[in-house]
N, C-alpha and C positions, 0 to 999 in steps of 0.2 A: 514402260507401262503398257501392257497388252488390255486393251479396251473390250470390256466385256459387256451385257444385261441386254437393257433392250429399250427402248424409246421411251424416253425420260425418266430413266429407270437405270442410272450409268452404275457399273462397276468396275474396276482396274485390275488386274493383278500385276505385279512389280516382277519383273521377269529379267532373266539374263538371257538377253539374246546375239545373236553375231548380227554385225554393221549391216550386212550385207542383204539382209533378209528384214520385209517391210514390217513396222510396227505392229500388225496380228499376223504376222510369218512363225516361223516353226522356233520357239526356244529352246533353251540348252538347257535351263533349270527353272522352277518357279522360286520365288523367292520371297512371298510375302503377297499382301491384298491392300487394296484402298475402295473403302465402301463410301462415298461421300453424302448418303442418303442417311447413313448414323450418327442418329438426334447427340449423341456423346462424342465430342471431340475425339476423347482420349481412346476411345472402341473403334475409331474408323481405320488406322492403321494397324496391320499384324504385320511385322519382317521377320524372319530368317536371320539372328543377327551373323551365328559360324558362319553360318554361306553368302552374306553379302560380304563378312569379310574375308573370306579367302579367295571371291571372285576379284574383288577389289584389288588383292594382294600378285592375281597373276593379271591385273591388266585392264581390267572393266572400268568404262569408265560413267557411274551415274548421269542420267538426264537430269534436268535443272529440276523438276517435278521432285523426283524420286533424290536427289541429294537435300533440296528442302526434309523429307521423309527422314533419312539417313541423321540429319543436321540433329532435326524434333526430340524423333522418336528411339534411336538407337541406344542410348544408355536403360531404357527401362526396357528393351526387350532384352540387352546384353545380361540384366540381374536378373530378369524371371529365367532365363537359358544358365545362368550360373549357381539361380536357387534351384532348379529342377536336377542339375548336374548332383547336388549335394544329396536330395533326397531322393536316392533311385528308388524305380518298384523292385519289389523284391527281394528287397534285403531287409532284415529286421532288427529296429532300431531298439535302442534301449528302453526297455519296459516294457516292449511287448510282447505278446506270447508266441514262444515258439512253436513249432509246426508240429505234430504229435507223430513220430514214427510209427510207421505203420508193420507189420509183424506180420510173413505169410505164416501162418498152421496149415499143420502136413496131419 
């Protein structure tokens, strides 16, 4: 977690970063927020669920903070990223009306 805002005013972003480089050091991807100032539990975390789990997958390994997160909140961002998969933009769904070709005149 890459500690953001400003005096008593905290923000997090949930970050993949290398060992090596200190807690607000340079990351490798963002991966999601933690606002702990929103009055709504369930609105304070937003994850990345594809990219925490393929960081995951080659080796990352969560802070105790951010595995709490993962533990919570991962199943409800895994279905809004699987309902969003299912209704892309741009394609049109049954019953709605398709796009009017358009006709250059010479």
């Amino acid at each position: 977690m890459k500690m953001m805002g400003r005096k008593h005013r905290p923000y997090f972003r949930i970050v993949a970063i290398d060992h090596h480089q200190p807690r607000n050091g340079r990351v490798l991807e963002e991966l999601g927020s933690y606002d702990p100032m929103v009055a709504n539990t369930e609105e304070r975390v937003k994850l990345s669920a594809s990219r925490i789990k393929y960081w995951m997958s080659v080796g990352a390994l969560p802070s105790e903070n951010v595995a709490i997160f993962i533990k919570k909140y991962m199943d409800k961002f895994e279905k809004a990223e699987a309902e969003a998969a299912t209704v892309s933009p741009g394609v049109n769904t049954p019953g709605s009306p398709m796009p009017a070709a358009t006709e250059a005149s010479s």
